[in-house]
C-alpha positions as CSV (number, residue, x, y, z in Angstrom):
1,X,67.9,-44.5,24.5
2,X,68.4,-40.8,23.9
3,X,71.9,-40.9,22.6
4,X,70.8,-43.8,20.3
5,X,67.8,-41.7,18.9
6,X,70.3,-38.7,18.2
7,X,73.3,-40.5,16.6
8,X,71.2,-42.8,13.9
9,X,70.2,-39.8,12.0
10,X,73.4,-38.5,11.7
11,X,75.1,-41.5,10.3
12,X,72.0,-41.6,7.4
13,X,73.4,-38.1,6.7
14,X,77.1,-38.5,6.5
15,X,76.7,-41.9,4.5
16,X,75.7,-40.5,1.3
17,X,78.4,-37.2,1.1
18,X,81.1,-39.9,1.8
19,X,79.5,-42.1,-1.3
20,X,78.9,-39.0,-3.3
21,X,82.3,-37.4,-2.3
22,X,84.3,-36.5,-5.6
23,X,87.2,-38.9,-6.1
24,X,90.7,-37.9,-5.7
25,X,93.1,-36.1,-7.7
26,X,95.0,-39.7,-7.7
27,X,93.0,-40.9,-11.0
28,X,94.0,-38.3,-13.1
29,X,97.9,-38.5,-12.6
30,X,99.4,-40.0,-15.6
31,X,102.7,-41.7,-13.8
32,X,105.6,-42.5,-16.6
33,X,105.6,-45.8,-16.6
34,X,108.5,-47.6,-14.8
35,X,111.4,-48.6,-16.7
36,X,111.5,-45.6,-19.1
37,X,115.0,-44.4,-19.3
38,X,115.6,-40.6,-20.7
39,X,118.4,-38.5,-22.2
40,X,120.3,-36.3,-20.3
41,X,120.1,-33.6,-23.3
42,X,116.4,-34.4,-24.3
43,X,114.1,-31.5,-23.0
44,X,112.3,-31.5,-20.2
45,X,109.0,-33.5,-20.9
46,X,106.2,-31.1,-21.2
47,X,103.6,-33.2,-20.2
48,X,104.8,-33.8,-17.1
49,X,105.3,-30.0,-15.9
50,X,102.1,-29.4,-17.8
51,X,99.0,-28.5,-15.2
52,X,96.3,-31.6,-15.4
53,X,93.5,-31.5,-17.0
54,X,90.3,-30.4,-15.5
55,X,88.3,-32.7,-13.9
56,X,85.2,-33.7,-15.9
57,X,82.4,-35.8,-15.1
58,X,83.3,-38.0,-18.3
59,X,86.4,-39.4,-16.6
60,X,84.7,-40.0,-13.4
61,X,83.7,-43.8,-13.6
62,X,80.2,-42.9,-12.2
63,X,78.2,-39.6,-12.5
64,X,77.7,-37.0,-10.4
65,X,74.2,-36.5,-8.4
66,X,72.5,-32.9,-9.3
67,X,72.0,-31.2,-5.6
68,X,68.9,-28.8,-6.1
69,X,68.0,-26.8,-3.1
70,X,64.5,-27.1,-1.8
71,X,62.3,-24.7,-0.1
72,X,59.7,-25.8,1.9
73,X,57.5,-22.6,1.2
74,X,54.7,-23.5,3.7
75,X,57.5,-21.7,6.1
76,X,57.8,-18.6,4.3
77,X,53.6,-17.6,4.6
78,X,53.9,-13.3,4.6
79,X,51.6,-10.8,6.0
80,X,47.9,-11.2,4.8
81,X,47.1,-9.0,1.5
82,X,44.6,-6.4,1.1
83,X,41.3,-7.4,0.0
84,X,40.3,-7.3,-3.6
85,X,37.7,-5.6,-5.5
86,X,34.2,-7.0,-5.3
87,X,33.8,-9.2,-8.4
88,X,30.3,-9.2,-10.8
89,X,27.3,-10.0,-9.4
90,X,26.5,-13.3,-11.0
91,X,23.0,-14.5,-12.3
92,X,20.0,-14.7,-10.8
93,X,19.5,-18.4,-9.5
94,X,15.9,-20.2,-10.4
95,X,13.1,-19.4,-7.8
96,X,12.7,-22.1,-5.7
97,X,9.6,-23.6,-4.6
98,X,6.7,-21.2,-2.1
99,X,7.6,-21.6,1.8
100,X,4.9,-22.4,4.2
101,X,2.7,-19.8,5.6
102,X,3.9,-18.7,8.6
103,X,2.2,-17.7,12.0
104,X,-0.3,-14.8,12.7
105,X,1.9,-12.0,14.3
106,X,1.2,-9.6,17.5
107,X,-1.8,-7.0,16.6
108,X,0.0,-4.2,16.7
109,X,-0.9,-0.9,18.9
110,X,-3.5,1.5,17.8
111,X,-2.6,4.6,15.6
112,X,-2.8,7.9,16.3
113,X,-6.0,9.9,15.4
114,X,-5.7,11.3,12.1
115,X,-6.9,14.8,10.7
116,X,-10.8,15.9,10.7
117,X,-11.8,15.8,7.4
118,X,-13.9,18.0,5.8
119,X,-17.7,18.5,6.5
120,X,-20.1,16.6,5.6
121,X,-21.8,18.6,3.0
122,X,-25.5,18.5,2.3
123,X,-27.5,19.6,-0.6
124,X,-31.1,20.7,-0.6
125,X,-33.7,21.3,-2.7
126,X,-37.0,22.9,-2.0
127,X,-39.7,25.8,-3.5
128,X,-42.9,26.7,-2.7
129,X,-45.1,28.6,-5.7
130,X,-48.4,29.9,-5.9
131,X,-50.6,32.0,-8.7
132,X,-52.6,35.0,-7.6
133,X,-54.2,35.5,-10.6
134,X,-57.3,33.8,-11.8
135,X,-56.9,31.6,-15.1
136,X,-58.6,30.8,-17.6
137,X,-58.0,28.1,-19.8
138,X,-59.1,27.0,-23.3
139,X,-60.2,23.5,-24.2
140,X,-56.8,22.0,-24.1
141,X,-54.1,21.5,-21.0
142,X,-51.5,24.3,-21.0
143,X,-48.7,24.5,-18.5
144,X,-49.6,26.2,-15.2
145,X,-47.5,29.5,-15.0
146,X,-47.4,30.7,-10.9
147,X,-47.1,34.7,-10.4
148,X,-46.0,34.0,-6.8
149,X,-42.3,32.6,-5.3
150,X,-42.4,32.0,-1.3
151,X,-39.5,29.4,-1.6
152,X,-37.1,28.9,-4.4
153,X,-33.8,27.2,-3.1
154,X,-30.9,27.4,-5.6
155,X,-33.7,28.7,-8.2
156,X,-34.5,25.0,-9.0
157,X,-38.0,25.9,-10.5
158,X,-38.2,28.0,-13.5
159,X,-40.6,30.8,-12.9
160,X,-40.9,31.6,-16.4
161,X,-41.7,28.0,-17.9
162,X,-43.4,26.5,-14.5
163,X,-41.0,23.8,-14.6
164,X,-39.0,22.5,-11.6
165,X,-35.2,21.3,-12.9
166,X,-33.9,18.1,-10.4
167,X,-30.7,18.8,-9.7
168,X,-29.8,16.6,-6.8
169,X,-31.4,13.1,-7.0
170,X,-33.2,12.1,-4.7
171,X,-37.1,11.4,-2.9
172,X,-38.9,14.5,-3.3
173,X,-42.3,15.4,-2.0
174,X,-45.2,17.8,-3.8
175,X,-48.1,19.0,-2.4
176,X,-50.7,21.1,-4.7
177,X,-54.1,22.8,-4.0
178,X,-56.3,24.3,-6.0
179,X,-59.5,26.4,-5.8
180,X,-62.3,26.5,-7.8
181,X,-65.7,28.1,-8.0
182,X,-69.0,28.9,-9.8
183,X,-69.6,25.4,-11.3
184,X,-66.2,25.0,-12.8
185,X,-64.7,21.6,-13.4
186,X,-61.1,21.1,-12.6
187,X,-58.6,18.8,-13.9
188,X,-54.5,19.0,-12.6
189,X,-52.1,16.8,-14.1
190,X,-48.3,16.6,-12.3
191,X,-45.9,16.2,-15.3
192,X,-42.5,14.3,-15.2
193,X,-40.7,14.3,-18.2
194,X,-43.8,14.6,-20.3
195,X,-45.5,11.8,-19.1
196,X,-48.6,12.0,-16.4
197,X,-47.9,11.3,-12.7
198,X,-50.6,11.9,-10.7
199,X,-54.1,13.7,-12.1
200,X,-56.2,16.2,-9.3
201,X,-59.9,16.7,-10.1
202,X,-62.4,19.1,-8.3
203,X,-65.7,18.7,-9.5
204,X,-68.3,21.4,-10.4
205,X,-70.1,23.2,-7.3
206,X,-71.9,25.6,-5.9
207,X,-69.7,26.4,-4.0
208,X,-65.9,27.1,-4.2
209,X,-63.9,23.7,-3.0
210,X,-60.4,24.1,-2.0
211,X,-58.8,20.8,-3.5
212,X,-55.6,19.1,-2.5
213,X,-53.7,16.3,-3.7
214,X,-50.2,15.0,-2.5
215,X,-47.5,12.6,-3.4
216,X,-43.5,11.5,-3.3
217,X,-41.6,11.1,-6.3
218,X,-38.1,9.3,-6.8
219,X,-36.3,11.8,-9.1
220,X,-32.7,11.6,-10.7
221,X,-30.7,14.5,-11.8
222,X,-32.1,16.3,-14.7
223,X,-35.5,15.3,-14.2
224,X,-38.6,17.9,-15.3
225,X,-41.6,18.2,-13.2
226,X,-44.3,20.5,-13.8
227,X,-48.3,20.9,-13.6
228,X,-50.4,21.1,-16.4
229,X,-54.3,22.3,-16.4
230,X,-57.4,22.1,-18.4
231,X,-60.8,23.5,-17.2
232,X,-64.1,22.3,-19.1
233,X,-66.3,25.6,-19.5
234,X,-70.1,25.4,-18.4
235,X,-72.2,28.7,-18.8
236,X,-69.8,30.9,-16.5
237,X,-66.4,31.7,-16.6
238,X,-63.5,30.2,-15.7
239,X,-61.6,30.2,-12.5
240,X,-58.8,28.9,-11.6
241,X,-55.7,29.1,-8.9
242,X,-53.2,26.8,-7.7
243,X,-49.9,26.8,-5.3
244,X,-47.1,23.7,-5.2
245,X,-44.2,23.3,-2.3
246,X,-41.4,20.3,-2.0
């Protein structure tokens, strides 16, 4: 079975170069033809010692086939190339539709401390004023002018206008007492941006009263607080004297 499968081939093969074969040189001779009879003093014919003609495909009685080589170039693959140059980055594609939200990750570990910051910086307010001096007042209220300064933080009251300047906002407390004597009638009003507060009254007496009034106020910054007075005269003079404190 071997030698069967090895001879067949070969036979397909040699079949068609013995078809194809290019004919013999036989066609072409041009034999006198038989019978002719020649002089013995005519030359030599020409024709006859001539070479033949070259063979052309015209005279063949069939053509011949056109052999082309072929390369089966799937055998010749070379060495891989180098890579090329990156090309243009082309356009941005449309955004496709928002993905599901995923799971709650690990809490992570706890940070390190971070820096102190700065302290905490508080601000204060405070005074405490008094008058040494006795006044006396006309009919009318006049602002109460103290001679005396046991507190005065930051200078927040204005010793020479009486007048205590807010300058950080906040709840604030006064306290005020006043003395009077011989029969004098007393009224103290506490002032906050020109309008009436609280009013302190000591009646006329005998005797001197000491006279005391207190209260809180919610102040903003720039706020003005002072104490005005007005003493009613009777027969004797008037007296007056009067300290306040936050």
């Amino acid at each position: 079975m071997d030698i069967i499968y090895l001879r067949t081939p070969l036979a397909f093969l040699l079949l068609p170069l013995v078809v194809l074969g290019a004919p013999t040189d036989e066609l072409h001779l041009t034999e006198p033809a038989p019978g002719a009879c020649r002089r013995c003093c005519d030359p030599p014919d020409s024709s006859a010692d001539a070479p033949p003609p070259p063979s052309s495909h015209h005279h063949l009685p069939y053509p011949m086939p056109e052999i082309r080589p072929y390369i089966n170039i799937t055998i010749l693959k070379g060495e891989k190339g180098d890579r090329g140059e990156p090309g243009m980055p082309g356009k941005w594609g449309k955004e496709g539709p928002r993905g599901e939200r995923g799971a709650q990750g690990q809490k992570g570990s706890k940070g390190q401390m971070g820096t102190a910051g700065d302290s905490c910086k508080h601000q204060y307010a405070a005074f405490s004023v008094g008058r040494r001096k006795a006044l006396h007042s006309s009919e009318g209220f006049q602002v109460l002018i103290f001679d005396t300064v046991f507190v005065n933080l930051y200078s927040h009251f204005d010793m020479f206008n009486g007048k205590f300047y807010c300058s950080v906002a906040g709840l604030y407390y006064f306290s005020l007492n006043v003395h009077t004597w011989n029969f004098k009638e007393t009224y103290m009003h506490i002032m906050r941006n020109e309008e009436e507060a609280v009013i302190l009254y000591a009646q006329p007496s005998d005797r001197s009263i000491m006279q005391s009034q207190s209260l809180m106020l919610d102040l903003q910054e720039n706020d003005e607080d002072c104490s005005e007075t007005g003493l009613q005269a009777l027969e004797r003079k008037k007296h007056a004297q009067s300290d306040a404190q936050d």
